[in-house]
PDB file with SEQRES, HELIX, SHEET and CRYST1 records, atoms N, CA, C and O in Angstrom:
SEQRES   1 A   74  UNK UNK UNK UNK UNK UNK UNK UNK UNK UNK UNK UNK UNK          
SEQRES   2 A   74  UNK UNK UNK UNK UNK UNK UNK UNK UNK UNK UNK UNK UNK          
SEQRES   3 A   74  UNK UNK UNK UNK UNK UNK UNK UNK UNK UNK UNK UNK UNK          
SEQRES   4 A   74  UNK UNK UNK UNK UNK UNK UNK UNK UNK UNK UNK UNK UNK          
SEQRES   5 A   74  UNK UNK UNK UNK UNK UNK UNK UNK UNK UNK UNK UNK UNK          
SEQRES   6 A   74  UNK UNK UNK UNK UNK UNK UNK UNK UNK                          
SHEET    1 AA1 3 UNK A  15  UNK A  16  0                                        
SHEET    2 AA1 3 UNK A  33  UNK A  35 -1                                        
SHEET    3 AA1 3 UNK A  46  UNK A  48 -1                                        
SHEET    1 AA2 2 UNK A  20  UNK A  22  0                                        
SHEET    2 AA2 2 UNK A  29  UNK A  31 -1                                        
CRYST1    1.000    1.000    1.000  90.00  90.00  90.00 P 1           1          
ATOM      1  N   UNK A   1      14.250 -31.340  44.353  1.00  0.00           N  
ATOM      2  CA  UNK A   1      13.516 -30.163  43.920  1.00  0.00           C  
ATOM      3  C   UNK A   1      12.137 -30.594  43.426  1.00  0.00           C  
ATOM      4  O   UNK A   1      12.041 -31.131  42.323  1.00  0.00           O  
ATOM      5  N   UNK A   2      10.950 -30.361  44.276  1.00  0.00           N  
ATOM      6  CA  UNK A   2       9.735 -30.528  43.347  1.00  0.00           C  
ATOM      7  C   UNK A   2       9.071 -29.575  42.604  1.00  0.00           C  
ATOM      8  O   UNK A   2       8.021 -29.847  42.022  1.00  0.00           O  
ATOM      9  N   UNK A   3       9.828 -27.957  42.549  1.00  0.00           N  
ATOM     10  CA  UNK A   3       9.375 -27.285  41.488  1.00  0.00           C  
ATOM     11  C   UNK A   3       8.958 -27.798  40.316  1.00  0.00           C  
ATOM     12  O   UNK A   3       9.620 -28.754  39.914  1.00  0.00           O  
ATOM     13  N   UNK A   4       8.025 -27.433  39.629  1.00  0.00           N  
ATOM     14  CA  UNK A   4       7.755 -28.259  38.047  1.00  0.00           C  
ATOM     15  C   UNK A   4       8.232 -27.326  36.863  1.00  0.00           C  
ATOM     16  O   UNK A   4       7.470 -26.363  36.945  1.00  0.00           O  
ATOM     17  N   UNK A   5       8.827 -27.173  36.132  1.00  0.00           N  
ATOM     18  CA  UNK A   5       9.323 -26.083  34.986  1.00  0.00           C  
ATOM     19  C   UNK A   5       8.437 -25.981  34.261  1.00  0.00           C  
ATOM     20  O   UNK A   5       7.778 -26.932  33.842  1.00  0.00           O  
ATOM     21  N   UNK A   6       8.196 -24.377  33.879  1.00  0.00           N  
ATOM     22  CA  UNK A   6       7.261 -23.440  32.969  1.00  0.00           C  
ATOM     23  C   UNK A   6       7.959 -23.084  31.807  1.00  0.00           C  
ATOM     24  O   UNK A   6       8.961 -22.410  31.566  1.00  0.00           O  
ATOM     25  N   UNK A   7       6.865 -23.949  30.928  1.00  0.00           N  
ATOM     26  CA  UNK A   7       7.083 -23.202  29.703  1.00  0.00           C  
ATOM     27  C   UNK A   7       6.719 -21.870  28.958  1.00  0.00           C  
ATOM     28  O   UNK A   7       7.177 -21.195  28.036  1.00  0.00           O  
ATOM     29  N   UNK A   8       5.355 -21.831  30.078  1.00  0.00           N  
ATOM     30  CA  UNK A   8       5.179 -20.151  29.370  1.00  0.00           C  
ATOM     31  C   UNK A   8       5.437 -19.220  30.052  1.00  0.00           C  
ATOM     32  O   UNK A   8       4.848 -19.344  31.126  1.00  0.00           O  
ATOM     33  N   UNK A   9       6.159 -18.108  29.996  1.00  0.00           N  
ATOM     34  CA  UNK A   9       7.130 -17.077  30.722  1.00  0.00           C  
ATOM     35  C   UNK A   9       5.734 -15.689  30.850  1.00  0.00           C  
ATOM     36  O   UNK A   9       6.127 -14.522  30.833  1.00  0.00           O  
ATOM     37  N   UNK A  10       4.477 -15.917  30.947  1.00  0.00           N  
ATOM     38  CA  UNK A  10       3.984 -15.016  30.944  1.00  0.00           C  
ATOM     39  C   UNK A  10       2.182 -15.253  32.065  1.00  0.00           C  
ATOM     40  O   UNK A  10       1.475 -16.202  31.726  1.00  0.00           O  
ATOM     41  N   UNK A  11       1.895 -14.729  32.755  1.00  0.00           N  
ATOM     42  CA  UNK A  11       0.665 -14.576  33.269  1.00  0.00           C  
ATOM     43  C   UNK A  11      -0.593 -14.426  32.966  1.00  0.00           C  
ATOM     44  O   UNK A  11      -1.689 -14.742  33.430  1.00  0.00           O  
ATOM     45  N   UNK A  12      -0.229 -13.954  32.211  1.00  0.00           N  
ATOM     46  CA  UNK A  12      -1.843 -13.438  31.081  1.00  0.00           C  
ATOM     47  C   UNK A  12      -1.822 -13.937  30.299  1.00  0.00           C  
ATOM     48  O   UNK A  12      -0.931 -14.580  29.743  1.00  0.00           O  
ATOM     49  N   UNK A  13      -3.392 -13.634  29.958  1.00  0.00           N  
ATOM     50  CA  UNK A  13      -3.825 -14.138  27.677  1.00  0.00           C  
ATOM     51  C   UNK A  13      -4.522 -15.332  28.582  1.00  0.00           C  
ATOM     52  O   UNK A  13      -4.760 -15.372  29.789  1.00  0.00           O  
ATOM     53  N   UNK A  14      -4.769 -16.336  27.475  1.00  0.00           N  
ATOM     54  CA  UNK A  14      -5.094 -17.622  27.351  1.00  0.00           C  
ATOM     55  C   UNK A  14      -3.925 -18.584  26.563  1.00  0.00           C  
ATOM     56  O   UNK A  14      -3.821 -18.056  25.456  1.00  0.00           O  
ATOM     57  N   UNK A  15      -3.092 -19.630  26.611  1.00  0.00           N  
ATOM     58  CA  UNK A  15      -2.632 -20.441  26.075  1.00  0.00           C  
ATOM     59  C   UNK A  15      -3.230 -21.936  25.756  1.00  0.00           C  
ATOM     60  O   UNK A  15      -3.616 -22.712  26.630  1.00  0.00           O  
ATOM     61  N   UNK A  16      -3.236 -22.174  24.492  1.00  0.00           N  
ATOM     62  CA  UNK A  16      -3.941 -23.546  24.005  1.00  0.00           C  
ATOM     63  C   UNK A  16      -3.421 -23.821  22.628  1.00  0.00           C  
ATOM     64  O   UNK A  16      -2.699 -23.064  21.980  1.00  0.00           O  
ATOM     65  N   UNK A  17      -3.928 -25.137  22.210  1.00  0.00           N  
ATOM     66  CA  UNK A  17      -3.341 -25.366  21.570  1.00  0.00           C  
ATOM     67  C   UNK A  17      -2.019 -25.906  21.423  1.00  0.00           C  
ATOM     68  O   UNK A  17      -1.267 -25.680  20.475  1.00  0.00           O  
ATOM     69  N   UNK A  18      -1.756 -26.709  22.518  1.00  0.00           N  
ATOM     70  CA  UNK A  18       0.084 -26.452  22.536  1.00  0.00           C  
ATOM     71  C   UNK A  18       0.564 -28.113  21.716  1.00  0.00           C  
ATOM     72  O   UNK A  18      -0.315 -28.933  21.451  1.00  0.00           O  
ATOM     73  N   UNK A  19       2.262 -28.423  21.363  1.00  0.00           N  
ATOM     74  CA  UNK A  19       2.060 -29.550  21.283  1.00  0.00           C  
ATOM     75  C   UNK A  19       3.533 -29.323  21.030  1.00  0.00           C  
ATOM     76  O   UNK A  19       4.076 -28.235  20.837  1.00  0.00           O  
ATOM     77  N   UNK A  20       4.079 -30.483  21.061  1.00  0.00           N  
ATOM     78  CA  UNK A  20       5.333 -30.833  21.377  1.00  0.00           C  
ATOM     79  C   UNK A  20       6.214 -31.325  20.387  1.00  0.00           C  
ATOM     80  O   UNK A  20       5.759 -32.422  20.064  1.00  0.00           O  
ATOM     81  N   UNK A  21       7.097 -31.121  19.825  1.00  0.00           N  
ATOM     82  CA  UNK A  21       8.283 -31.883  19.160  1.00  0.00           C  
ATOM     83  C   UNK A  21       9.605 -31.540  19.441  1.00  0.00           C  
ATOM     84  O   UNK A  21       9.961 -30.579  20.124  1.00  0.00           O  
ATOM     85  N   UNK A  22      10.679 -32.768  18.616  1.00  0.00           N  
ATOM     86  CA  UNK A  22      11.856 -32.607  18.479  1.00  0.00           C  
ATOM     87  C   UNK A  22      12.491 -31.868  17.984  1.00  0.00           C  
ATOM     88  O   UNK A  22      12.019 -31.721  16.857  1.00  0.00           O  
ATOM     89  N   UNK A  23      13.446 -31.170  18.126  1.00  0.00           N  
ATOM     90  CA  UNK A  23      14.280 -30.402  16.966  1.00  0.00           C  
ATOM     91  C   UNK A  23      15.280 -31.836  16.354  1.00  0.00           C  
ATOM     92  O   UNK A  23      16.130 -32.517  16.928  1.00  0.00           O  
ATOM     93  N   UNK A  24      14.819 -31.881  15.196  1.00  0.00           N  
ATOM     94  CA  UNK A  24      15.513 -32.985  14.422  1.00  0.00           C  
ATOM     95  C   UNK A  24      16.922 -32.916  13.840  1.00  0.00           C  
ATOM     96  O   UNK A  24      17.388 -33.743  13.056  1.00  0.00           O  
ATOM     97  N   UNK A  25      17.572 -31.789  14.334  1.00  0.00           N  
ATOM     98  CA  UNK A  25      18.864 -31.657  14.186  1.00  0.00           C  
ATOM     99  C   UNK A  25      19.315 -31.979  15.248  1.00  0.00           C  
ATOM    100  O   UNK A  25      20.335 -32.615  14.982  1.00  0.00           O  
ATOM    101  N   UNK A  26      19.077 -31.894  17.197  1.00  0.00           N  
ATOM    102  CA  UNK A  26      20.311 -31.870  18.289  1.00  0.00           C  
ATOM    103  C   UNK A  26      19.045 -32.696  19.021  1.00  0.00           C  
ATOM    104  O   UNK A  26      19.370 -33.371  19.997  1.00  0.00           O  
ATOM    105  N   UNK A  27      17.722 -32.700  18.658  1.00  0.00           N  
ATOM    106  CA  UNK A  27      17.096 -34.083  20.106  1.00  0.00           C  
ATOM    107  C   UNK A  27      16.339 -32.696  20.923  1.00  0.00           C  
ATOM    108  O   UNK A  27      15.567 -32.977  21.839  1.00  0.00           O  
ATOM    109  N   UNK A  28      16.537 -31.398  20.629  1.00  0.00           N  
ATOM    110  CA  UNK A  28      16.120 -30.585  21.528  1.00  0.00           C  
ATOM    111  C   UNK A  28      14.413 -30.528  21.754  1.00  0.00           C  
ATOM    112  O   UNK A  28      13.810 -30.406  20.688  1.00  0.00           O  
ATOM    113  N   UNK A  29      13.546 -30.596  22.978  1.00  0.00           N  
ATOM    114  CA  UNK A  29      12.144 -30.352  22.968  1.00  0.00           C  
ATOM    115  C   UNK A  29      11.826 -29.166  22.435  1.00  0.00           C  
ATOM    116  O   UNK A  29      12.722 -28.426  22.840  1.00  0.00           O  
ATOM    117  N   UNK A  30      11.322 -28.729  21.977  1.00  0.00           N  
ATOM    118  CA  UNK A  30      10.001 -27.185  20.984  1.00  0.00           C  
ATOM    119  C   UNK A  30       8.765 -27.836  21.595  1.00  0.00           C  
ATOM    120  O   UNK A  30       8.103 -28.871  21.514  1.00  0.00           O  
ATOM    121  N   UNK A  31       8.819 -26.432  22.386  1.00  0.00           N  
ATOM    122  CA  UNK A  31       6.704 -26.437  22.195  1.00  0.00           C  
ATOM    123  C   UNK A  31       6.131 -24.875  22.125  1.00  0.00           C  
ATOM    124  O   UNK A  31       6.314 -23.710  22.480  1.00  0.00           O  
ATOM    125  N   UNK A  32       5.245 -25.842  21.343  1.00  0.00           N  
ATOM    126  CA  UNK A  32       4.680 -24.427  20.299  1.00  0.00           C  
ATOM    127  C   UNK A  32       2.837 -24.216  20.635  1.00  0.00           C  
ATOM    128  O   UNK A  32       2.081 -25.179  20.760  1.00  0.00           O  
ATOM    129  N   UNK A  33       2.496 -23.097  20.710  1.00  0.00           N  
ATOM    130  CA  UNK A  33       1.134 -23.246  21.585  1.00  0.00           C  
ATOM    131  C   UNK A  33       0.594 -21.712  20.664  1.00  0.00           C  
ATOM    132  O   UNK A  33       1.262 -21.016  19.900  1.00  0.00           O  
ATOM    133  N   UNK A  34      -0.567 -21.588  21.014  1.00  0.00           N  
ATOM    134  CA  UNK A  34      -1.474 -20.457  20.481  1.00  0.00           C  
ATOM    135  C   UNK A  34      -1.507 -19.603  21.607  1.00  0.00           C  
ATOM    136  O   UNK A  34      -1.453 -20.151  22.708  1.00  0.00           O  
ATOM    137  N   UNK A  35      -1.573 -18.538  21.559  1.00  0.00           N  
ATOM    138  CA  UNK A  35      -1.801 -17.562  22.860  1.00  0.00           C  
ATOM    139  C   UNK A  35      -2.035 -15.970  22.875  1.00  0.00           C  
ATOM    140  O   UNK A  35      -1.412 -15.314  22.040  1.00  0.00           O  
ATOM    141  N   UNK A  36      -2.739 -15.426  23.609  1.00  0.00           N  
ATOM    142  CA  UNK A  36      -3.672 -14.179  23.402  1.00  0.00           C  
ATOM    143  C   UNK A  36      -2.651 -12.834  24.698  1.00  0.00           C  
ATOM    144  O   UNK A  36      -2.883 -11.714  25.153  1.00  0.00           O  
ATOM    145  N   UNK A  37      -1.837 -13.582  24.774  1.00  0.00           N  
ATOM    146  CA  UNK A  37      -1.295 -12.565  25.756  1.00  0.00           C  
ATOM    147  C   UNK A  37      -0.622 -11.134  25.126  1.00  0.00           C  
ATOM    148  O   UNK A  37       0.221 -10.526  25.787  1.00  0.00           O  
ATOM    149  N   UNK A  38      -0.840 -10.896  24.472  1.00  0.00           N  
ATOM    150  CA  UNK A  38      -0.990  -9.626  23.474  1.00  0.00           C  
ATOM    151  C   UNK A  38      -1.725  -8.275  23.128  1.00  0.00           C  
ATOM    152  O   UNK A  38      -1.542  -7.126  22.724  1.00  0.00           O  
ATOM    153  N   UNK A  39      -3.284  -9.747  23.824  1.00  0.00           N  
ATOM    154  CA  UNK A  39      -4.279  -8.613  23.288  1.00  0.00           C  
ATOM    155  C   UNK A  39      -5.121  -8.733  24.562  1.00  0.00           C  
ATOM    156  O   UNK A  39      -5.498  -9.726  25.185  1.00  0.00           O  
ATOM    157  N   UNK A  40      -5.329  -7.233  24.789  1.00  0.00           N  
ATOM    158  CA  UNK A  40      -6.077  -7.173  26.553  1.00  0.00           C  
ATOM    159  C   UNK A  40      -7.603  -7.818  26.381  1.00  0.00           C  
ATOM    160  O   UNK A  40      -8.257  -8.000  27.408  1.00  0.00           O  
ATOM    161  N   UNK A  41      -8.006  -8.064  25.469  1.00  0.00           N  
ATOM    162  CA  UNK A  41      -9.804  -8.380  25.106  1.00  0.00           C  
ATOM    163  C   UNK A  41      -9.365  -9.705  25.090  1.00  0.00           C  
ATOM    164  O   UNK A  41     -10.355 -10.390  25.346  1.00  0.00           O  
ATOM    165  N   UNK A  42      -8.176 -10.575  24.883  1.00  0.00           N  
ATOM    166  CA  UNK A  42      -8.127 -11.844  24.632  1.00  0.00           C  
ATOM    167  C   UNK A  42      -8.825 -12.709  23.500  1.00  0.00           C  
ATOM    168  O   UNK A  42      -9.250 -13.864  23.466  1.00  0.00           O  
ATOM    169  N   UNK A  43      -8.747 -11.319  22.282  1.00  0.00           N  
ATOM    170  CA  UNK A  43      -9.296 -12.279  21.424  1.00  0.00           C  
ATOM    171  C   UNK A  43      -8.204 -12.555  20.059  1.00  0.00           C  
ATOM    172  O   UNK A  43      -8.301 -13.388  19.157  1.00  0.00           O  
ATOM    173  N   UNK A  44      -7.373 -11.730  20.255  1.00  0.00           N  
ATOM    174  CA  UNK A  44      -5.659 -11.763  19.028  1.00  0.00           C  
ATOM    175  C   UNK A  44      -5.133 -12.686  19.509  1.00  0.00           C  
ATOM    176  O   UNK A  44      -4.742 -12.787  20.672  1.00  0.00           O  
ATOM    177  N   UNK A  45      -5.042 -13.762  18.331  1.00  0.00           N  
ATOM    178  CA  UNK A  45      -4.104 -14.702  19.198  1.00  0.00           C  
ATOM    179  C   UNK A  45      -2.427 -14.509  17.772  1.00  0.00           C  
ATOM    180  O   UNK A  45      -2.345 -14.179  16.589  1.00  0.00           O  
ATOM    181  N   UNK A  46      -1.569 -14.890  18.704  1.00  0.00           N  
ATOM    182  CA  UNK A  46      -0.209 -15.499  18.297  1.00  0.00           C  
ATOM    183  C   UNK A  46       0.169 -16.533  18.665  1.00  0.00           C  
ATOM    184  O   UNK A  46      -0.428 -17.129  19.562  1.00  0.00           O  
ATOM    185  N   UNK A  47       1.414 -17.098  17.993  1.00  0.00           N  
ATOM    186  CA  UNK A  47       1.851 -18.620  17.856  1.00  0.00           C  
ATOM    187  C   UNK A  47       3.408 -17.923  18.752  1.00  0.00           C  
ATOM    188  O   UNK A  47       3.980 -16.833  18.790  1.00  0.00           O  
ATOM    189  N   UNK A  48       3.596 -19.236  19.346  1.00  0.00           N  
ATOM    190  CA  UNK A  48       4.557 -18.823  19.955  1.00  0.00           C  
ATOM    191  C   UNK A  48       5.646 -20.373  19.957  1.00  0.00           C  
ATOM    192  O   UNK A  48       5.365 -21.456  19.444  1.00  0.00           O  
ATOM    193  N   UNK A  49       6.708 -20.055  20.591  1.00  0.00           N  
ATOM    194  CA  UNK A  49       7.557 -21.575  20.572  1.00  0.00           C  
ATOM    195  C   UNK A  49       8.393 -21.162  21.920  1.00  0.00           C  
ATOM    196  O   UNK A  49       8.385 -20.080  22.506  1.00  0.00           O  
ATOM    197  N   UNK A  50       8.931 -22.051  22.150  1.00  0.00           N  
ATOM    198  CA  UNK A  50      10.111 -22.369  23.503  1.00  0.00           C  
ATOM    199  C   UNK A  50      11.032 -23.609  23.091  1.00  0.00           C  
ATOM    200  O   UNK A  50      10.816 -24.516  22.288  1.00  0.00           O  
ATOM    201  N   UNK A  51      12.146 -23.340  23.921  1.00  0.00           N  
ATOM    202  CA  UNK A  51      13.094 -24.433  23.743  1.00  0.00           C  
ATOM    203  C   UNK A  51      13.509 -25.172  25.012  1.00  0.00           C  
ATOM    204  O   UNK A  51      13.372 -24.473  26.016  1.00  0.00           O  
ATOM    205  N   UNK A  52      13.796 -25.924  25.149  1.00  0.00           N  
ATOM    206  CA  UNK A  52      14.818 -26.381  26.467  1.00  0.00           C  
ATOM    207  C   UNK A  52      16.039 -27.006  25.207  1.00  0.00           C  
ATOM    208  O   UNK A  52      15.973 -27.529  24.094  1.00  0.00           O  
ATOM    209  N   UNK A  53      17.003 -26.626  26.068  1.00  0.00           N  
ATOM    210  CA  UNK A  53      18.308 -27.379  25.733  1.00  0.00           C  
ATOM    211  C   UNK A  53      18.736 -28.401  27.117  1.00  0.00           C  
ATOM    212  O   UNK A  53      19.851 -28.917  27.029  1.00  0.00           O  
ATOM    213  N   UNK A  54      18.353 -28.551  27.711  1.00  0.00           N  
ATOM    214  CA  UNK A  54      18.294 -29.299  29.012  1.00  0.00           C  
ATOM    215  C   UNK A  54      17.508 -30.501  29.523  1.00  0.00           C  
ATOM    216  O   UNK A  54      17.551 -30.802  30.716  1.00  0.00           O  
ATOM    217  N   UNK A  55      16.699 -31.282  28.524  1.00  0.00           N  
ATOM    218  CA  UNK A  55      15.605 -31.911  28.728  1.00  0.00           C  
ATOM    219  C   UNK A  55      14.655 -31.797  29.489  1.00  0.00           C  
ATOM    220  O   UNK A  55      14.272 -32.657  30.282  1.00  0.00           O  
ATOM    221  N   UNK A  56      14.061 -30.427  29.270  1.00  0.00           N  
ATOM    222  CA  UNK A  56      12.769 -29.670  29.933  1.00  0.00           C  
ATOM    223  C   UNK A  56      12.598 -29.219  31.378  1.00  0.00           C  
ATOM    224  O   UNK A  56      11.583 -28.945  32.019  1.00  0.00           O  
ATOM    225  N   UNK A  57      14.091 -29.224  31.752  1.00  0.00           N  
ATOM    226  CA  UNK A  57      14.170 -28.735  32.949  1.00  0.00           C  
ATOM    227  C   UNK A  57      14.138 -26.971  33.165  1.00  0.00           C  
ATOM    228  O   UNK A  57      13.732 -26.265  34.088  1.00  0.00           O  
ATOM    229  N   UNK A  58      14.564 -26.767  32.275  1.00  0.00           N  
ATOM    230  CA  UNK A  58      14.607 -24.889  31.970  1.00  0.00           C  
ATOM    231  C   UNK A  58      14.338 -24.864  30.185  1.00  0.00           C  
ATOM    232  O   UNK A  58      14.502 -25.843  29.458  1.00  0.00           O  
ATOM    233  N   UNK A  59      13.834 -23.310  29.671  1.00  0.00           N  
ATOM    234  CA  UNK A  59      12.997 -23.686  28.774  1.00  0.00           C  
ATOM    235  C   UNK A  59      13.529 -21.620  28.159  1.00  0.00           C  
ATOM    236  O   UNK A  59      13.586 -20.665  28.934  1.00  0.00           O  
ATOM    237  N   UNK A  60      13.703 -21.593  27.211  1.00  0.00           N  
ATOM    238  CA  UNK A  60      14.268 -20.474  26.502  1.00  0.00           C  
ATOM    239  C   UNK A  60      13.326 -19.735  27.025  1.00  0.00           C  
ATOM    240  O   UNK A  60      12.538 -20.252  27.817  1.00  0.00           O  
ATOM    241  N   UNK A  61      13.213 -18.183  26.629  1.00  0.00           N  
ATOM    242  CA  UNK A  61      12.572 -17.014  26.708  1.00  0.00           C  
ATOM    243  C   UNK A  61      11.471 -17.690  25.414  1.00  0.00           C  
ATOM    244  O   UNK A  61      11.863 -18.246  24.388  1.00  0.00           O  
ATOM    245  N   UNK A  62       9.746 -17.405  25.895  1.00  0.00           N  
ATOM    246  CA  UNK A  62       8.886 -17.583  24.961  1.00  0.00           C  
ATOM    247  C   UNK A  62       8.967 -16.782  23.327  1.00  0.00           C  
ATOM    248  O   UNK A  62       8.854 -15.591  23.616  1.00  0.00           O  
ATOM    249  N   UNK A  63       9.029 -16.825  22.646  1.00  0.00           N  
ATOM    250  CA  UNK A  63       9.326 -16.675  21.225  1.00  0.00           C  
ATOM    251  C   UNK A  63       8.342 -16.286  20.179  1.00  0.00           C  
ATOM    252  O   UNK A  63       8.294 -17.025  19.196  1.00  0.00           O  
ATOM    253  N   UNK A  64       7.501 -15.194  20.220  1.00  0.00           N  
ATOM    254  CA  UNK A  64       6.604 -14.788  19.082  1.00  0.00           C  
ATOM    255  C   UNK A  64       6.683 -15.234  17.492  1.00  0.00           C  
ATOM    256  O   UNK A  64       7.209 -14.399  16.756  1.00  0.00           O  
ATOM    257  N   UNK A  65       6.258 -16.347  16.936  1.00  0.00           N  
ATOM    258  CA  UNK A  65       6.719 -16.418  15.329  1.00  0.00           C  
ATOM    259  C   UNK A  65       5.682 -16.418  14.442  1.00  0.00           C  
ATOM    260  O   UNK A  65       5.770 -17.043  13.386  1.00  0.00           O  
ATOM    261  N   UNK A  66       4.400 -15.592  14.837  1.00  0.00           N  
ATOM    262  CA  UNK A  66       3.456 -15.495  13.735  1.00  0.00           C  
ATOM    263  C   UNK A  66       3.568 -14.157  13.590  1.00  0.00           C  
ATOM    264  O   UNK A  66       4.162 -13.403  14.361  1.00  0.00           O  
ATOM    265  N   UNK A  67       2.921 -13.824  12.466  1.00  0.00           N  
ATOM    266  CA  UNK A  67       2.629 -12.031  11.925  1.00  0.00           C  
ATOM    267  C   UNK A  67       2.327 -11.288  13.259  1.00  0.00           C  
ATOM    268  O   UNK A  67       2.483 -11.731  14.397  1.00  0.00           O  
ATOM    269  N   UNK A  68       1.804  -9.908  12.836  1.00  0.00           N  
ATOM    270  CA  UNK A  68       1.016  -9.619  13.856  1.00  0.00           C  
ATOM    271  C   UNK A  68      -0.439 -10.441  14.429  1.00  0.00           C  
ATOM    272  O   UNK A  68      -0.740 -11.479  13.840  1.00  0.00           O  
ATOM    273  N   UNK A  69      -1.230 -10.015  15.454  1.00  0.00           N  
ATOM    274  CA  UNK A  69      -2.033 -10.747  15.669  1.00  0.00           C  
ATOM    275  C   UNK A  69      -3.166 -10.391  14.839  1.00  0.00           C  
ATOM    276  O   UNK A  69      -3.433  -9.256  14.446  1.00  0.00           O  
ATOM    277  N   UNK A  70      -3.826 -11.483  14.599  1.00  0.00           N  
ATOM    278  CA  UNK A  70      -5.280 -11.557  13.849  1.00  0.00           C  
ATOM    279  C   UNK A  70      -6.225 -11.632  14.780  1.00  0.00           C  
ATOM    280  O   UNK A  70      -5.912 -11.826  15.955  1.00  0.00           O  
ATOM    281  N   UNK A  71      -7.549 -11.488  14.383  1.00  0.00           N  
ATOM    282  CA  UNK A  71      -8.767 -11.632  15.536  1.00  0.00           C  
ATOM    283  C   UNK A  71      -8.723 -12.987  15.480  1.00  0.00           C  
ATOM    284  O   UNK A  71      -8.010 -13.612  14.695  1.00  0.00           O  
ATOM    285  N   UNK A  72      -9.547 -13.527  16.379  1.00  0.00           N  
ATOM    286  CA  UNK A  72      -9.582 -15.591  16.516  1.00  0.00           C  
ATOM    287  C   UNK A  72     -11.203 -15.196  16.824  1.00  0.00           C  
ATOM    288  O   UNK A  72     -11.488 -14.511  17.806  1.00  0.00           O  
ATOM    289  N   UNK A  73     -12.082 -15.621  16.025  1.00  0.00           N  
ATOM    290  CA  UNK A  73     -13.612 -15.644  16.714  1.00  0.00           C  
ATOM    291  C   UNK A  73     -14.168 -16.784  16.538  1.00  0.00           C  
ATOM    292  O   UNK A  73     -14.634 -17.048  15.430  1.00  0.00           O  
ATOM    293  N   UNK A  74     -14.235 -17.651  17.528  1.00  0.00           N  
ATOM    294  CA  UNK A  74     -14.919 -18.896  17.474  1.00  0.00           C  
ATOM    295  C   UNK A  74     -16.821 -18.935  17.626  1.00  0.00           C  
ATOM    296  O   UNK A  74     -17.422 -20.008  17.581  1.00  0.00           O  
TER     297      UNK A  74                                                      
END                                                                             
């Protein structure tokens, strides 16, 4: 199979920011990234996370865990 597995379950926004760790209880990968797919102007961003329980071969439903969105103005 040379498909490559996606972590982000969505088309739109912008995603950045991303970065990677362990879950220090089971070894599981988390990645957690910034992303605007929320807001049609692309300027609200949210934090988001994913899991694989599989060693990054398949990867949970993406996971909203900040407030609502705030403006981001760089």
């Amino acid at each position: 199979n040379t498909s490559k597995p996606r972590v982000n379950d969505v088309a739109t926004g912008t995603q950045f920011h991303s970065f990677l760790v362990e879950d220090q209880d089971n070894g599981d990968p988390v990645v957690a990234w910034h992303d605007t797919r929320n807001d049609v102007n692309n300027k609200k961003v949210d934090f988001f996370v994913s899991r694989s329980k599989d060693c990054g071969q398949t990867w949970e439903a993406n996971t909203r865990v900040s407030a609502n969105s705030s403006e981001f103005d760089n």
